[in-house]
C-alpha positions as CSV (number, residue, x, y, z in Angstrom):
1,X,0.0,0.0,0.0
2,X,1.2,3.4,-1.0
3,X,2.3,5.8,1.7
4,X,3.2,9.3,2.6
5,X,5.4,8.6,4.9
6,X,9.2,8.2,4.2
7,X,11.6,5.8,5.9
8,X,12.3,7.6,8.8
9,X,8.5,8.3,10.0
10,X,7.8,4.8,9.3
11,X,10.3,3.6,11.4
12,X,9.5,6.2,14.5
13,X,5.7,5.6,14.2
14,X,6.5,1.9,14.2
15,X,8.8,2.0,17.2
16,X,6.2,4.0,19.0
17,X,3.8,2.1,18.3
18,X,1.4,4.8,16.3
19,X,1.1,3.3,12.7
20,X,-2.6,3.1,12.6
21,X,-3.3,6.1,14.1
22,X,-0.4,8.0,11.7
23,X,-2.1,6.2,8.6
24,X,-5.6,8.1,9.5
25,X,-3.9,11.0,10.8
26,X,-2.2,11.2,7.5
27,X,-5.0,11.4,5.3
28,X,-5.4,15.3,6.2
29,X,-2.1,16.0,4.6
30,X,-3.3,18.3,1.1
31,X,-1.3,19.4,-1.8
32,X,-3.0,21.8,-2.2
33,X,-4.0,25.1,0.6
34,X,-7.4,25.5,0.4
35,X,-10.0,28.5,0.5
36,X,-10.6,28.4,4.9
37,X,-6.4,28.2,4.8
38,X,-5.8,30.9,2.2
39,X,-7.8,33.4,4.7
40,X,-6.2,31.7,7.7
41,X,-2.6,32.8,6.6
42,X,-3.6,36.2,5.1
43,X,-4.6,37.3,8.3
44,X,-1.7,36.1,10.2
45,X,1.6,38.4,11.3
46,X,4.3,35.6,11.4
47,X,5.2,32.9,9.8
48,X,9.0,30.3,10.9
49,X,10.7,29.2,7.7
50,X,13.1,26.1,7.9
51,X,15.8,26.1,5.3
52,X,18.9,24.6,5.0
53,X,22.6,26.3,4.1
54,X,25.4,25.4,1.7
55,X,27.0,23.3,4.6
56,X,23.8,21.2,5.4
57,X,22.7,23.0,8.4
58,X,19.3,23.5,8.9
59,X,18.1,26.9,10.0
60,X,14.3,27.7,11.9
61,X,14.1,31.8,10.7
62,X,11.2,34.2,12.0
63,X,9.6,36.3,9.0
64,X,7.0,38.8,10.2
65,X,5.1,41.6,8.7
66,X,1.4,43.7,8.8
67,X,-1.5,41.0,7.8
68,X,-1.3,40.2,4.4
69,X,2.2,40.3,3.7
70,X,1.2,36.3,3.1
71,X,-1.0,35.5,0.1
72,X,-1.8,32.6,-2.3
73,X,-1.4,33.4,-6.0
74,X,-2.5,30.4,-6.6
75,X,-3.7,27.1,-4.3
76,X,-0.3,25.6,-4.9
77,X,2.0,29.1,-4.3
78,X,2.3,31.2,-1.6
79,X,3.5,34.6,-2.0
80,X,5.7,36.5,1.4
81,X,6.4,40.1,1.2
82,X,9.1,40.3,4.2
83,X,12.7,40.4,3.8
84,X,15.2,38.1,6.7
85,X,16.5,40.4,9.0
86,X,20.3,41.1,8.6
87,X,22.4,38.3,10.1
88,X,20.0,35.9,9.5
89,X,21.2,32.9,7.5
90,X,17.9,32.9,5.9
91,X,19.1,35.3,3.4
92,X,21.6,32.6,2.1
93,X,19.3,29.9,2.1
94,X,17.3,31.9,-0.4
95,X,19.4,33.0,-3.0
96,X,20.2,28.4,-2.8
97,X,16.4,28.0,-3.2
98,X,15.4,24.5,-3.0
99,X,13.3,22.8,0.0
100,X,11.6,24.6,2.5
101,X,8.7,24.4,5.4
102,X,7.0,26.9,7.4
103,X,4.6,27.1,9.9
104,X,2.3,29.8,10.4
105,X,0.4,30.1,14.0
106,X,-1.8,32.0,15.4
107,X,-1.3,31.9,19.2
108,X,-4.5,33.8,20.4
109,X,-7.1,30.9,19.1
110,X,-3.9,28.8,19.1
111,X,-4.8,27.5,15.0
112,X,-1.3,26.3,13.2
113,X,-1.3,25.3,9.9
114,X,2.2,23.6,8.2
115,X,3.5,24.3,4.5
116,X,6.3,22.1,2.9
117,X,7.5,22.5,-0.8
118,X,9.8,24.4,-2.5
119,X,11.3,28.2,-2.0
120,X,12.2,30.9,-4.7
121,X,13.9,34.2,-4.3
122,X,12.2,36.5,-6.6
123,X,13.7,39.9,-7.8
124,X,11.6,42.1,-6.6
125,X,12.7,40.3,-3.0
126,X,9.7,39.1,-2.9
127,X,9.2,35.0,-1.8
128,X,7.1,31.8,-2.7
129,X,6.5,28.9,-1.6
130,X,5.6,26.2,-3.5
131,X,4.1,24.0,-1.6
132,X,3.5,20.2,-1.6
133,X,1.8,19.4,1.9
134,X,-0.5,21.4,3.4
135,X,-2.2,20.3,6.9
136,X,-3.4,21.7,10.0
137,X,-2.3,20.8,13.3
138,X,-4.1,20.3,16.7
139,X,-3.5,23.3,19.5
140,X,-2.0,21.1,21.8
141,X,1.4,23.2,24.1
142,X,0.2,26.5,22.3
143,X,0.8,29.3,24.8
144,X,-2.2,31.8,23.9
145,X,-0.7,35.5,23.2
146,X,-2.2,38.3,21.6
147,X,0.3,40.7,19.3
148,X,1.0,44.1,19.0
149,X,2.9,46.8,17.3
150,X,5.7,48.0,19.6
151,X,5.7,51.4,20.7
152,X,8.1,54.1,19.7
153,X,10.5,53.8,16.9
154,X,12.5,51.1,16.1
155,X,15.9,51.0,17.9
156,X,18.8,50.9,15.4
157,X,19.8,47.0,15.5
158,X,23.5,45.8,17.1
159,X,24.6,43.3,14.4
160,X,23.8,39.7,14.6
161,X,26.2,38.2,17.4
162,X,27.1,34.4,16.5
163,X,29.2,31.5,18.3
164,X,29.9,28.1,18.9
165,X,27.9,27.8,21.6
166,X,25.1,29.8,23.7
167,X,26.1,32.4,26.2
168,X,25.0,32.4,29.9
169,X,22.4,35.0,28.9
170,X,21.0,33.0,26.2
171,X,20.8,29.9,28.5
172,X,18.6,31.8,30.8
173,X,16.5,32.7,27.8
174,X,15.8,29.2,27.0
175,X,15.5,27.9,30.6
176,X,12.5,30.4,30.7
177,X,11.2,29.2,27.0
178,X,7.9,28.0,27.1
179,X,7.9,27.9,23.4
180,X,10.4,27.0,20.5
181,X,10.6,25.9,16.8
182,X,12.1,23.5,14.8
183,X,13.5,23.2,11.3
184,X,14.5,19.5,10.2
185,X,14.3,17.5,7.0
186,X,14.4,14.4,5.1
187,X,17.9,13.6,3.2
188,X,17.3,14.6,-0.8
189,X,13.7,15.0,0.4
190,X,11.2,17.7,2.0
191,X,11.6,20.5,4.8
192,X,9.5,20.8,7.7
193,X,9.2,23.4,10.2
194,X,6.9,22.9,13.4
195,X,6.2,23.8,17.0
196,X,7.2,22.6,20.4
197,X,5.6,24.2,23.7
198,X,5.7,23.3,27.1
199,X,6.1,25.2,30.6
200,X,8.9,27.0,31.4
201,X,11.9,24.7,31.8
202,X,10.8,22.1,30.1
203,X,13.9,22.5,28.1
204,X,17.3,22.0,29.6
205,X,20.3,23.1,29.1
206,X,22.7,20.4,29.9
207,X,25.7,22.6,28.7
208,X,26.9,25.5,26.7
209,X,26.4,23.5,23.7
210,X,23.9,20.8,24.7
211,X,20.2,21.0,25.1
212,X,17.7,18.2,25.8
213,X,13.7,18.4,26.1
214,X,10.7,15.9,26.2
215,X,9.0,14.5,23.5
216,X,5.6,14.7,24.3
217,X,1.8,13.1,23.0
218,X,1.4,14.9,19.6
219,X,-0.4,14.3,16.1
220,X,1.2,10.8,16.0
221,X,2.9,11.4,12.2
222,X,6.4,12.2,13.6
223,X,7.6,14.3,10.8
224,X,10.1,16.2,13.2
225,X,11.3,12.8,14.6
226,X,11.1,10.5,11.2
227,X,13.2,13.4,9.8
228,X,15.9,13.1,13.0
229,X,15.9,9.8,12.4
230,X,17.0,9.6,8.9
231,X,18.9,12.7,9.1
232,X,19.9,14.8,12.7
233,X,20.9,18.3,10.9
234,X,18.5,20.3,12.7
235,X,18.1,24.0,13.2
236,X,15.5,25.9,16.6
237,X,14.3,29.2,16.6
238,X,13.7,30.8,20.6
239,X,11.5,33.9,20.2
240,X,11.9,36.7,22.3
241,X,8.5,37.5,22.5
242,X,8.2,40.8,24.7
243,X,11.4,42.7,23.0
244,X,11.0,40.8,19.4
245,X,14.6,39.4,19.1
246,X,14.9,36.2,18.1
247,X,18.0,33.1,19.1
248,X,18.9,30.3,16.2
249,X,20.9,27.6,17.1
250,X,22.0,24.7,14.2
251,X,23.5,21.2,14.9
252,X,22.5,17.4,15.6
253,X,19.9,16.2,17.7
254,X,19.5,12.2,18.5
255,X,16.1,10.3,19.8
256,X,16.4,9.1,23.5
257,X,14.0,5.9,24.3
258,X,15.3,5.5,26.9
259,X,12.4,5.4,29.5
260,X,14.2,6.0,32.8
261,X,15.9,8.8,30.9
262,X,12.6,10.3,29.8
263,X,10.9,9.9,33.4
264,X,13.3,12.7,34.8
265,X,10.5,14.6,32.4
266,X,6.8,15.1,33.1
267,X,4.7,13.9,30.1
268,X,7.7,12.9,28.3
269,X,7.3,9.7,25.7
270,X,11.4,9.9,24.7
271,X,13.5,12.7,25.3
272,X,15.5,14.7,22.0
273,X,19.0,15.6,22.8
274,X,20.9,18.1,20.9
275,X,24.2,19.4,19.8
276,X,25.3,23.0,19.3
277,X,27.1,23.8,16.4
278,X,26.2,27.2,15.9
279,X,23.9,30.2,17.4
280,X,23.2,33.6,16.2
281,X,21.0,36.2,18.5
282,X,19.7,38.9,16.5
283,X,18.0,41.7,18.2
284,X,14.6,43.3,17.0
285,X,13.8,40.7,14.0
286,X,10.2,41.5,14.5
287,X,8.6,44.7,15.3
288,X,5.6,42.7,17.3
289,X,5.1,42.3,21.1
290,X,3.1,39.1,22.2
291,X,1.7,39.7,25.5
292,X,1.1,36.3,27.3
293,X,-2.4,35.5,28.0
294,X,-2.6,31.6,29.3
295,X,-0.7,28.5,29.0
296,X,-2.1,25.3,26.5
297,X,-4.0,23.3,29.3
298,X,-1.8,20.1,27.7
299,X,0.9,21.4,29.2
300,X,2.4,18.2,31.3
301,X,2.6,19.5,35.7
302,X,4.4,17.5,37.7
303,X,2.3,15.2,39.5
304,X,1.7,16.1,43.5
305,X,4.5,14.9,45.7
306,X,7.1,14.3,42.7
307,X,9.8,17.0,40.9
308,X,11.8,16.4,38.0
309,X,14.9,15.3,38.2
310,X,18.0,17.0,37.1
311,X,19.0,15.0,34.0
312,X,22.6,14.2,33.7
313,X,24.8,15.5,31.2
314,X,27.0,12.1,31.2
315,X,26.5,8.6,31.2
């Protein structure tokens, strides 16, 4: 039987024991966007693009502009009218072209919908997405937040600071995440871009250049995981969501299964572990302020009487 899956989801969904449930999942999965999406994203102010660089690295990059800087030309092409922000390899990745994914959220009625295809620098500056898979996902770890145009003018931008490793600053930043993005794909095959949200903390930092967070219950198709599986080049986007800067960090990131390991985590199914290879923090990317309104009632608590456990950064 024909499938949409590749290699790599097949074998995570197998291993997890969610091949029925990913084979009707699956059958939401479009090529197309239709008429209720094309509305969705024209009214939407952000959008995360995954790429991938002239080295391999994948990169999760924030594009934001007034509603309606997305559109459909057609039900197969999506046009964006934003330009990356300086420093961001997203700039590169464009003028390569090739695969790309996006998701495109909005976090106060906590809809996301997910675009993969292919991505073309036109020269106007101008970009589209030609897209291959179009499907919605549930709202489950969506922090609600309502945007809004930051006041005064915009601040003239520091350039885009980049090393081998987070700083101490930026590992308080993601200590307090409650919400990231991730950019990952298949070898020779399609990008994908999706969400990951959780209650502050719920990723670690384990060291300067190692980061590890739980896996939790989600739409059961494992693209983010079939495409670790076959492939670990992966890129995160942190968003900085009262002051609009945003943190990108590229390297490797490995499935845990190991249950004891996971059980240091509340809700946790398997943990992801990942490598550092590179981050850039750029300031201002977006000129939008999200103030929080509630956390995703998904969101795993610890149960009464029990904390997490500090999870080991060897052995």
């Amino acid at each position: 039987m024909a499938t949409i899956y590749h290699p790599g989801e097949l074998s995570v969904q197998t291993r997890a024991g969610r091949r029925d449930m990913a084979d009707r999942v699956g059958k939401s999965i479009r090529a197309a966007v239709p008429p209720p999406a094309q509305e969705f994203l024209r009214r939407q102010p952000l959008a995360i693009i995954g790429t991938v660089d002239s080295d391999g690295r994948h990169w999760a990059s924030l594009l934001s502009g007034h509603p309606g800087f997305m559109h459909t030309v057609d039900e197969q092409t999506v046009r964006i009218t934003a330009r990356p922000t300086p420093g961001d390899p997203l700039a590169d990745n464009l003028a390569i072209g090739g695969h790309a994914g996006m998701i495109v959220i909005d976090f106060a009625t906590r809809h996301r919908m997910r675009l993969n295809g292919n991505i073309q620098l036109q020269p106007d500056g101008t970009i589209l997405l030609h897209v291959r898979q179009v499907y919605a996902n549930c709202p489950k770890y969506i922090q609600a937040r309502q945007w809004q145009i930051a006041a005064g003018p915009s601040p003239q931008k520091p350039p885009a600071l980049r090393a081998a490793g987070i700083s101490e600053g930026q590992e308080n930043w993601i200590h307090g995440a409650d919400t990231f993005f991730v950019a990952s794909s298949y070898p020779d095959g399609d990008a994908d871009a999706s969400h990951r949200g959780g209650n502050p903390g719920f990723v670690r930092v384990v060291n300067r250049s190692r980061l590890v967070w739980p896996d939790y219950s989600g739409n059961m198709m494992f693209q983010t995981l079939g495409n670790i599986a076959a492939n670990p080049r992966i890129g995160l986007l942190f968003m900085d969501f009262e002051n609009g800067g945003t943190l990108q960090l590229t390297g490797q990131a490995y499935i845990n299964w190991d249950p004891d390991r996971s059980a240091a985590f509340s809700g946790a199914e398997r943990l992801i572990e990942f490598d550092i290879e590179e981050a850039v923090e750029i300031i201002g990317t977006s000129p939008f302020r999200w103030r929080f309104l509630e956390s995703s009632p998904f969101n795993p608590t610890r149960r009464e009487g029990k904390t997490d456990q500090r999870f080991p950064s060897e052995g």
